[in-house]
VOPAGU-2260 file (C-alpha; in pm, 1 decimal, decimal comma):
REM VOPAGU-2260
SITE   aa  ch    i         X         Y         Z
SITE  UNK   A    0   12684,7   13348,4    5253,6
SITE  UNK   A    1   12893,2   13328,8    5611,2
SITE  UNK   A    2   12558,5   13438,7    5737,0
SITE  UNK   A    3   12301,6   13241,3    5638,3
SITE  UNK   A    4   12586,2   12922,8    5731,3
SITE  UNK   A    5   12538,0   13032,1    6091,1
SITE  UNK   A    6   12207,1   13036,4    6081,4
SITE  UNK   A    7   12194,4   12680,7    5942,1
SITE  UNK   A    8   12411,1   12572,3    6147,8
SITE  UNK   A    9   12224,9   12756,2    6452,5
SITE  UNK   A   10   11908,4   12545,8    6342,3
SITE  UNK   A   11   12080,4   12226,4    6324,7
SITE  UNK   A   12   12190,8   12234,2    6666,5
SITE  UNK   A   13   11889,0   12352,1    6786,9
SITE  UNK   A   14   11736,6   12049,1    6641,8
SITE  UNK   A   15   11988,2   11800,6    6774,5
SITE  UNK   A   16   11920,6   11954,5    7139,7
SITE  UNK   A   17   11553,2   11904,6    7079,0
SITE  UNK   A   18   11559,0   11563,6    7040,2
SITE  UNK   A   19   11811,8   11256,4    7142,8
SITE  UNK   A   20   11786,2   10900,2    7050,4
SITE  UNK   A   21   11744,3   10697,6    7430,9
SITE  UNK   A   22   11763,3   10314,5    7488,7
SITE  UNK   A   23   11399,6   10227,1    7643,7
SITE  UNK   A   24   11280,5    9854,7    7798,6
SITE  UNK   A   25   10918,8    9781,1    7765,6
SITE  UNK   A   26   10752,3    9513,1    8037,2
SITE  UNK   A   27   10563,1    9263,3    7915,1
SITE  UNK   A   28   10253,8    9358,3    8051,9
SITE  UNK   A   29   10076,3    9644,3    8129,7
SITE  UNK   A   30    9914,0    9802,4    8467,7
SITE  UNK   A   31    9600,5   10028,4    8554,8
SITE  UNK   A   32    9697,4   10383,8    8602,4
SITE  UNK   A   33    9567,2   10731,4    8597,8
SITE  UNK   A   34    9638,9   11018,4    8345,2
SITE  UNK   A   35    9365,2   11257,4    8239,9
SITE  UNK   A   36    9162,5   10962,1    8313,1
SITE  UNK   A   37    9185,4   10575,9    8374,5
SITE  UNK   A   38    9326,1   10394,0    8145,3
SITE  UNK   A   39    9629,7   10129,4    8119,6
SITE  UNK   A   40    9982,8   10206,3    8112,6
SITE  UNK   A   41   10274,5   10064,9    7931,6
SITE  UNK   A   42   10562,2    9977,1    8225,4
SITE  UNK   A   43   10936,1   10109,1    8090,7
SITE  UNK   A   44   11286,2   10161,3    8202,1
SITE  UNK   A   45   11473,9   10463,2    8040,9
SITE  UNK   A   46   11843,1   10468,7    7988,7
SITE  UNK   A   47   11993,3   10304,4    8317,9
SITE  UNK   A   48   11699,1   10352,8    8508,8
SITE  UNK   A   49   11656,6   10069,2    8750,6
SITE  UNK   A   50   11304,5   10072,0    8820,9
SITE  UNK   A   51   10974,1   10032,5    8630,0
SITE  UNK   A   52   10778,1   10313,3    8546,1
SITE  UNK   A   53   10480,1   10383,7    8410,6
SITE  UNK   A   54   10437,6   10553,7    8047,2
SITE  UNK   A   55   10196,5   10787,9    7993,6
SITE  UNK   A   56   10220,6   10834,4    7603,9
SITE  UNK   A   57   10280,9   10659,0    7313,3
SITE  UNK   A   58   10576,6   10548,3    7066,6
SITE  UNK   A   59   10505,0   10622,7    6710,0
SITE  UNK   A   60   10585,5   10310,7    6491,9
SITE  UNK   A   61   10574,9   10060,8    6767,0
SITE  UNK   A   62   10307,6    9778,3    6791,7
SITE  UNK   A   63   10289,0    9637,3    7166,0
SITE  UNK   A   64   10205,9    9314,0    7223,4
SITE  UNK   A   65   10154,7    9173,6    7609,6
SITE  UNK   A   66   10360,3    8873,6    7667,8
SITE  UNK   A   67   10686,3    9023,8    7512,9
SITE  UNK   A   68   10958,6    9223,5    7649,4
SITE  UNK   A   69   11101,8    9440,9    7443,1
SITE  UNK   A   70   11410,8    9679,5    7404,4
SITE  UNK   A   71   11407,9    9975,0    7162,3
SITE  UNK   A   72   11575,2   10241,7    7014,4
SITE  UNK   A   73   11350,3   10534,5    7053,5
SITE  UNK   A   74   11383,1   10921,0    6921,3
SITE  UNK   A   75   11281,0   11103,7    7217,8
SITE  UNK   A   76   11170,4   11474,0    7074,9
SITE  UNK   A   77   11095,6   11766,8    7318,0
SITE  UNK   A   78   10761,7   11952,3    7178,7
SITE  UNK   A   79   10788,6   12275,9    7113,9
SITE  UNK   A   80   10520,2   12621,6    7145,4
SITE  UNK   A   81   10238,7   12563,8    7412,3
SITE  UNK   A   82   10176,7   12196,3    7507,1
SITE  UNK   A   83    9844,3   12096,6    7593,5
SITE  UNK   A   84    9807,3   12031,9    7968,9
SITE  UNK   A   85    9673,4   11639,4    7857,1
SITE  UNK   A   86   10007,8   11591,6    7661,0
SITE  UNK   A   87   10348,4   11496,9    7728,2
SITE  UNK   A   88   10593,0   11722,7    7707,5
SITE  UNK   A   89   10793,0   11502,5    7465,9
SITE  UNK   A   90   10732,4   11240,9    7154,5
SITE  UNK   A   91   10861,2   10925,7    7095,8
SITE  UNK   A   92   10921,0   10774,7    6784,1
SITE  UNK   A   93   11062,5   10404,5    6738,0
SITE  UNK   A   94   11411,9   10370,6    6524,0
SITE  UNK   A   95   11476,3   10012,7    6621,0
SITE  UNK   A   96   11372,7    9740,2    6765,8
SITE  UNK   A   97   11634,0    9600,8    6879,3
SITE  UNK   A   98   11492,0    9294,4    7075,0
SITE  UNK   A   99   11186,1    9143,2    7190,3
SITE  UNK   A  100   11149,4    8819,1    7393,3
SITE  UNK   A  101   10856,0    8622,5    7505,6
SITE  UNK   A  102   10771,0    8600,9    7877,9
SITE  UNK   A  103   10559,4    8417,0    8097,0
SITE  UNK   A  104   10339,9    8682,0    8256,4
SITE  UNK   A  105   10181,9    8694,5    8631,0
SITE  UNK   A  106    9868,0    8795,5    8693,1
SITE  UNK   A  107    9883,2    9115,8    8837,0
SITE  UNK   A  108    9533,0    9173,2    8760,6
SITE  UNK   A  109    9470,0    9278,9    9147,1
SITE  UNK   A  110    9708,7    9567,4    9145,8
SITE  UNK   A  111    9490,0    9891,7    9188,2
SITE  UNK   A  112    9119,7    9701,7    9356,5
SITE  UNK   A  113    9014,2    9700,0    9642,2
SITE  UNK   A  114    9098,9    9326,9    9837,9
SITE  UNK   A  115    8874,7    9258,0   10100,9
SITE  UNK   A  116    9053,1    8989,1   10389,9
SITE  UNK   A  117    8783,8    8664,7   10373,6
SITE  UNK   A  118    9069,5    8419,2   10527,5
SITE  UNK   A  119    9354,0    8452,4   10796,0
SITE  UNK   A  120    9603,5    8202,2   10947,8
SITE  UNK   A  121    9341,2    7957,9   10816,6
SITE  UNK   A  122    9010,5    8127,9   10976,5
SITE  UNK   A  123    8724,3    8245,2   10785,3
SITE  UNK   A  124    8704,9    8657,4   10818,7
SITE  UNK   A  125    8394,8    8775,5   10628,3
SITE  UNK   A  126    8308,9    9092,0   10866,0
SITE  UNK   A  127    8474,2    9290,2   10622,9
SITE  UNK   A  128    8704,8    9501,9   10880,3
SITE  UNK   A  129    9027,4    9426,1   10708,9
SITE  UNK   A  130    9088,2    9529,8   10323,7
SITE  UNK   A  131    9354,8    9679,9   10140,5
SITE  UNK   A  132    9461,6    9783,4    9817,6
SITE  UNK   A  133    9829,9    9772,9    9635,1
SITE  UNK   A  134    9849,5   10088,1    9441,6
SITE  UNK   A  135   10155,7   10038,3    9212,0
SITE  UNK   A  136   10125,7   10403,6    9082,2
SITE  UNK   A  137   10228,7   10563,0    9431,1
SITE  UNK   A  138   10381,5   10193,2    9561,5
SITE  UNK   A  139   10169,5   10208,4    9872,7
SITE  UNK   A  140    9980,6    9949,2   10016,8
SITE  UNK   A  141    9698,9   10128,6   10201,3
SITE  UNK   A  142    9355,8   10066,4   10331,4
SITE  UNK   A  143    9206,9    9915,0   10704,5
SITE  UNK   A  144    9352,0    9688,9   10968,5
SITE  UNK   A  145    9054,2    9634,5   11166,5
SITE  UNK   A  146    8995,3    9909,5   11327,0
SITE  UNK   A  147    9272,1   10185,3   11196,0
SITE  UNK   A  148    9332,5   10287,2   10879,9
SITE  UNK   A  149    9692,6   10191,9   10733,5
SITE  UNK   A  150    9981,9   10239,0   10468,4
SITE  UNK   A  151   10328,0   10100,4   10402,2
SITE  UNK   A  152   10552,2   10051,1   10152,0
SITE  UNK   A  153   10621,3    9743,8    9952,3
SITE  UNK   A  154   10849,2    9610,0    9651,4
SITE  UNK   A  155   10674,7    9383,5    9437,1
SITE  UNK   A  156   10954,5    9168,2    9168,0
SITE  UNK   A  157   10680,8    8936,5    8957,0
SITE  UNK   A  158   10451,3    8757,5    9210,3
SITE  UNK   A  159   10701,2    8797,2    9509,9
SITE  UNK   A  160   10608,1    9070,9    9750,1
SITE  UNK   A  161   10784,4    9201,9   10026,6
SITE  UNK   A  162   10603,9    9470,3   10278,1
SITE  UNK   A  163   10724,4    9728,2   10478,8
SITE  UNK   A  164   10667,3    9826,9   10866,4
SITE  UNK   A  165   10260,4    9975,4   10837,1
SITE  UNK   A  166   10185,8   10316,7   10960,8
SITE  UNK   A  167    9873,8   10450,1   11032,0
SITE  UNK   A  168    9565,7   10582,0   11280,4
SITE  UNK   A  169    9589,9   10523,7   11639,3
SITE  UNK   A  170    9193,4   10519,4   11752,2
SITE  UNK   A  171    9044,5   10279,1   12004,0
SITE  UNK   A  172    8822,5   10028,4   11902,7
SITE  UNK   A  173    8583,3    9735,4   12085,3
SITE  UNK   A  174    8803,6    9474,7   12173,7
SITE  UNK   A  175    8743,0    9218,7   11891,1
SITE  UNK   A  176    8852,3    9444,2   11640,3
SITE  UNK   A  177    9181,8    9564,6   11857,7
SITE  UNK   A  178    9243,7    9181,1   11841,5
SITE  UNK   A  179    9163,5    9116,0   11486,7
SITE  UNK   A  180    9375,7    9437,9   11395,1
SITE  UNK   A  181    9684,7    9286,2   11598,9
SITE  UNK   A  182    9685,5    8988,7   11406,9
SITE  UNK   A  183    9671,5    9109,5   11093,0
SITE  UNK   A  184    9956,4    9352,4   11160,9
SITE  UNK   A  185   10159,9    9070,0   11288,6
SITE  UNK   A  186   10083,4    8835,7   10994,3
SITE  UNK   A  187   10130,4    9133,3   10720,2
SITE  UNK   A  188   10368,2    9354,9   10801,5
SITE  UNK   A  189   10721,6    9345,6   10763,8
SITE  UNK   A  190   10701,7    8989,4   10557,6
SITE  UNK   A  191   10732,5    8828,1   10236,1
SITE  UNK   A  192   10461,6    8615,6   10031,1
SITE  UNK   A  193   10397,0    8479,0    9708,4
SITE  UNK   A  194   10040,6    8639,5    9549,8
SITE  UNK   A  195    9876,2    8399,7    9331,5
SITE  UNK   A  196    9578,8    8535,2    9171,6
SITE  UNK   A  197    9241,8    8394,9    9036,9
SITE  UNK   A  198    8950,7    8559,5    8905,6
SITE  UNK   A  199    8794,8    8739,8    9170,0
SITE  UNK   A  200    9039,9    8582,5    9471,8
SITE  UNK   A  201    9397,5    8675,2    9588,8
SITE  UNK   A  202    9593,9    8432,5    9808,3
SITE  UNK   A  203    9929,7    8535,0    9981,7
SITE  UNK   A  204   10115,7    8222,3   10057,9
SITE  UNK   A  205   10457,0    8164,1   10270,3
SITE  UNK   A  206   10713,5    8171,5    9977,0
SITE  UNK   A  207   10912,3    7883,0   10155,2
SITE  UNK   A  208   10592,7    7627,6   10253,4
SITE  UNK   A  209   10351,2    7779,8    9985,4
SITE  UNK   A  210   10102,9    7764,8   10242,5
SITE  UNK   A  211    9789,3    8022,4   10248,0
SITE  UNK   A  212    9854,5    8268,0   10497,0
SITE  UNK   A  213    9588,8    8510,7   10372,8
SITE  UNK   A  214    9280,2    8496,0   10158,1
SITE  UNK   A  215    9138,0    8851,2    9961,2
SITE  UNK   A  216    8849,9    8884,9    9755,8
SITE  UNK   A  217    8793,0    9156,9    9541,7
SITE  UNK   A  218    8439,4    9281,1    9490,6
SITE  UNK   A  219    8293,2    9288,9    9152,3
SITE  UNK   A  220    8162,1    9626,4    9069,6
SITE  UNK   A  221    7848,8    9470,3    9047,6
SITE  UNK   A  222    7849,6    9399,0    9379,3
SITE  UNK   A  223    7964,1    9680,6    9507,6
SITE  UNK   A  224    7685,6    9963,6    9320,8
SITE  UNK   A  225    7415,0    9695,8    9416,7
SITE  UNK   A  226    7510,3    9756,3    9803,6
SITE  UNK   A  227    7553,6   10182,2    9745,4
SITE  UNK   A  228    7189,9   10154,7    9521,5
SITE  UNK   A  229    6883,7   10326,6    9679,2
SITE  UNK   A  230    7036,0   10328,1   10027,1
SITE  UNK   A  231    7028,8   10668,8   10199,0
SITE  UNK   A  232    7425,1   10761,5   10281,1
SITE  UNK   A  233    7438,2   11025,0   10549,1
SITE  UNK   A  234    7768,2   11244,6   10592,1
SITE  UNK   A  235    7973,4   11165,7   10921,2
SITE  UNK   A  236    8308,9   11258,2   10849,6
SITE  UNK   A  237    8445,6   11539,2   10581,7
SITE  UNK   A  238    8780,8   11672,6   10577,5
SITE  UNK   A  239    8878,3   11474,9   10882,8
SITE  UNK   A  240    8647,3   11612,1   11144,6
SITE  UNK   A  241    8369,3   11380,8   11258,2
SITE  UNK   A  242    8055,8   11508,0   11357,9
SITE  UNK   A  243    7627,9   11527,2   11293,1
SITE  UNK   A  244    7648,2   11742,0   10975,2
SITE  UNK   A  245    7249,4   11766,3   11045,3
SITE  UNK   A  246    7074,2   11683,9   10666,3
SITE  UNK   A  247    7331,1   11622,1   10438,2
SITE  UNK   A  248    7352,8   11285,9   10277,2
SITE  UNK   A  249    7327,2   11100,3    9926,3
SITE  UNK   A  250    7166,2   10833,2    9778,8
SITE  UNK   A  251    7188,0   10686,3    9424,2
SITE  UNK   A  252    6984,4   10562,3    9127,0
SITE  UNK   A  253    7214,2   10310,2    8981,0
SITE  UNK   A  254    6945,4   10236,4    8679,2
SITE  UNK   A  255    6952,1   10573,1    8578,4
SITE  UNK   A  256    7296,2   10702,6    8669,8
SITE  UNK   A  257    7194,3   10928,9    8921,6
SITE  UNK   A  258    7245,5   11086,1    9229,5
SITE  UNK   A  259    7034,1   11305,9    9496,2
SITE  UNK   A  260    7066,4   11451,0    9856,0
SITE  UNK   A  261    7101,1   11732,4   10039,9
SITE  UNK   A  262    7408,0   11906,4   10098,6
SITE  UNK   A  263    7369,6   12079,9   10454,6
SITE  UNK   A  264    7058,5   12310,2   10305,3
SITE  UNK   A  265    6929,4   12270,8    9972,7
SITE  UNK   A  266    6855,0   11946,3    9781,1
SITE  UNK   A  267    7071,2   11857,8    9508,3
SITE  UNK   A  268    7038,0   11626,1    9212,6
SITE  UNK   A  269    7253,1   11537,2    8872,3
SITE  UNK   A  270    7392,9   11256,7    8727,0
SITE  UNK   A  271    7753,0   11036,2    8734,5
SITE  UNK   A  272    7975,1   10824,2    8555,9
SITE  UNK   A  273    8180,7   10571,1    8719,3
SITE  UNK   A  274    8457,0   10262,5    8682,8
SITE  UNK   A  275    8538,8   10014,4    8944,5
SITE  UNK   A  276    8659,8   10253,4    9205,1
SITE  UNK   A  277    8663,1   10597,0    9027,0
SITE  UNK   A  278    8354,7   10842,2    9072,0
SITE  UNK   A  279    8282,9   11179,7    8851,0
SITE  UNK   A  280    7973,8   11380,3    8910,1
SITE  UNK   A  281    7816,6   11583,1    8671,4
SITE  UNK   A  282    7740,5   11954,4    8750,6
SITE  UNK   A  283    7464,7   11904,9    9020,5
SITE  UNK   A  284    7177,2   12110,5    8982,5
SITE  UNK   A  285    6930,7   12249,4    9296,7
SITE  UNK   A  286    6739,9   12429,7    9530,9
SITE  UNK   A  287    6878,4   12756,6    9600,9
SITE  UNK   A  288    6739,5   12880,7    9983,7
SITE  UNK   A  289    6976,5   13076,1   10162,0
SITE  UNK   A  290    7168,8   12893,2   10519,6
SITE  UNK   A  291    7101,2   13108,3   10789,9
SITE  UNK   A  292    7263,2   12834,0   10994,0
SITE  UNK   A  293    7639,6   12890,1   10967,7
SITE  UNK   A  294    7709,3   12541,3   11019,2
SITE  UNK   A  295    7517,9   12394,6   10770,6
SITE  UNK   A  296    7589,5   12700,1   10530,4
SITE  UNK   A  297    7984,2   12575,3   10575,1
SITE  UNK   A  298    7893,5   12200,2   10468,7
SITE  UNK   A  299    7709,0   12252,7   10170,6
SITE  UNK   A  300    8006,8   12485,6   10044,7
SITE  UNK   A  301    8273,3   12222,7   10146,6
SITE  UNK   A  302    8030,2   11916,6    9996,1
SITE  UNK   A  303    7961,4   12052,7    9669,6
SITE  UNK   A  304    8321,8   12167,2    9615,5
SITE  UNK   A  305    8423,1   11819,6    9675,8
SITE  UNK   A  306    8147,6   11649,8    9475,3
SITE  UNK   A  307    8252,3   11888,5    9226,4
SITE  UNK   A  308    8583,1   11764,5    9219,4
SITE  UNK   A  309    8702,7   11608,9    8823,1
SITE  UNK   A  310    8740,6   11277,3    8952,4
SITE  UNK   A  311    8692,3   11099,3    9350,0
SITE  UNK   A  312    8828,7   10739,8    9431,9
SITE  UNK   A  313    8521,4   10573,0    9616,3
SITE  UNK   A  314    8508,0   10275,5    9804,9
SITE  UNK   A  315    8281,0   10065,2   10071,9
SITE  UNK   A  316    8398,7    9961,4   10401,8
SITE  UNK   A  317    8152,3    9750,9   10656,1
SITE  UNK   A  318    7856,4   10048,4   10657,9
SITE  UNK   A  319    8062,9   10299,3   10516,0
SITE  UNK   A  320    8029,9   10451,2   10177,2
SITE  UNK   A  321    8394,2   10711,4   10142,7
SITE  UNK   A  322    8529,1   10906,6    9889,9
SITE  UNK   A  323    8869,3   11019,0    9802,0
SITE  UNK   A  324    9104,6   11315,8    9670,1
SITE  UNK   A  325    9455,6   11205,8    9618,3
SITE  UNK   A  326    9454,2   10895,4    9855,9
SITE  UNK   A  327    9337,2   11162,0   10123,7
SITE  UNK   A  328    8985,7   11030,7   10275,0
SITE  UNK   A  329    8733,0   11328,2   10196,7
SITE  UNK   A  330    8404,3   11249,3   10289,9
SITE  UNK   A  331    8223,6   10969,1   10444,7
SITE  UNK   A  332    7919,3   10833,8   10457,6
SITE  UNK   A  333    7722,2   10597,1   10712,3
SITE  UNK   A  334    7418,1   10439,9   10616,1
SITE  UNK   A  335    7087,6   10615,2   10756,0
């Protein structure tokens, strides 16, 4: 009998350490994010956590609604045996709500796109040299200044933004876009601004004045596949080094969903799927002649591993077509 007490009371305690109930705070709207694939994230603070963060699961019992903020008591439960490598490692269940209180929301409908600089200091700037995006899963503001490309920091509190000193490239340009990349740093970077979004256009105005100080639009992905259709895309830059990678290049069938090239020596063809600025390729399919050329033999090996990649970031920049693995620029392409 003393036995099988321990035992139960060995199990009980094993249970309590398995699970804890946790005070959680649930924003009233939700933000773009990436788990095992796109998708829209819940924003919540844990305990005493101070910042938002983004929640990757779900809370059984609880029915989100935007607008609202809410603050729970949740039953946070650790999983046990072998957990899926698509699944948190814990569940949440809901045990009360304890409040939940309407909130005007922002439109923060930019957050994660591409923004593409159309107006500065009151001048039209259509060349497309300067765009950026605000990535609020890493909090980096990346993209190009005119000529380099860029990152900083930033803390965004509703639609009040505040950015950080910008680091990036240091390459040489013509002179118009050294110029044009000058004022942009000095009318970005270490600043505040209001963002006021609408549709399809961003504005960052002077918090104090509420004048414009910069214009962005963000292209519609409409837009952007009808540029990349039928074009031929030739590769200039992988992995950082720049150089003629002789007959390797892409081109795609947007109708269809396909996509074609060479990749240093053999043609290649297969299909793709793809969301506003997210890419995956399908196993490609091809000839199969051996490289003699070294060179080209070592691009088609580093191409197809990166085309073969689960999911690449893509975007379009003046005459460039480049692709991305973990922020880090991969490939490029220039038109042919």
């Amino acid at each position: 009998m003393k036995l099988q007490f321990i035992l139960l009371f060995l199990g009980a305690s094993t249970l309590t350490f398995a699970q804890k109930t946790i005070t959680m705070k649930v924003k009233e709207n939700t933000v773009p994010c990436v788990g095992v694939a796109p998708m829209d994230c819940m924003q919540v603070k844990e305990g005493n956590a101070k910042q938002w963060s983004n929640f990757y699961s779900t809370i059984e019992g609880f029915n989100y609604q935007p607008g609202y903020e809410y603050k729970l008591k949740v039953v946070k439960t650790k999983r046990e045996g072998n957990i899926p490598a698509d699944a948190s490692a814990y569940t949440y269940r809901l045990k009360k709500l304890v409040s939940k209180k309407q909130v005007k929301t922002i439109d923060a409908s930019y957050l994660n796109k591409k923004m593409v600089l159309s107006q500065m200091n009151g001048k039209n700037s259509s060349n497309g040299k300067i765009y950026l995006t605000i990535d609020n899963t890493k909090n980096s503001i990346y993209g190009k200044s005119g000529c380099n490309r860029f990152n900083a920091g930033y803390q965004l509190n509703g639609n009040q933004i505040q950015i950080n000193l910008l680091m990036g490239t240091l390459m040489a340009c013509d002179p118009e876009s050294m110029q044009l990349e000058q004022e942009f740093k000095t009318t970005i970077e270490k600043k505040n601004f209001e963002i006021h979004a609408e549709k399809n256009t961003v504005h960052f105005k002077d918090p104090k004045t509420k004048k414009v100080i910069l214009t962005f639009a963000i292209p519609t992905e409409n837009e952007l596949w009808t540029f990349i259709d039928g074009k031929k895309w030739k590769l200039i830059q992988m992995d950082h080094v720049g150089k003629d990678y002789g007959k390797a290049s892409l081109q795609f069938d947007i109708k269809n969903k396909k996509v074609s090239g060479n990749s240093g020596c053999n043609n290649f063809f297969g299909s793709y799927t793809a969301t506003a600025d997210q890419i995956t390729f399908s196993p490609l399919a091809g000839t199969k002649m051996a490289c003699i050329d070294k060179d080209a033999a070592s691009t088609e090996t580093k191409m197809r591993n990166h085309l073969s990649e689960a999911t690449l970031r893509f975007d379009v920049a003046e005459q460039t077509l480049n692709f991305y693995k973990d922020d880090k620029l991969v490939m490029m392409f220039g038109i042919q």
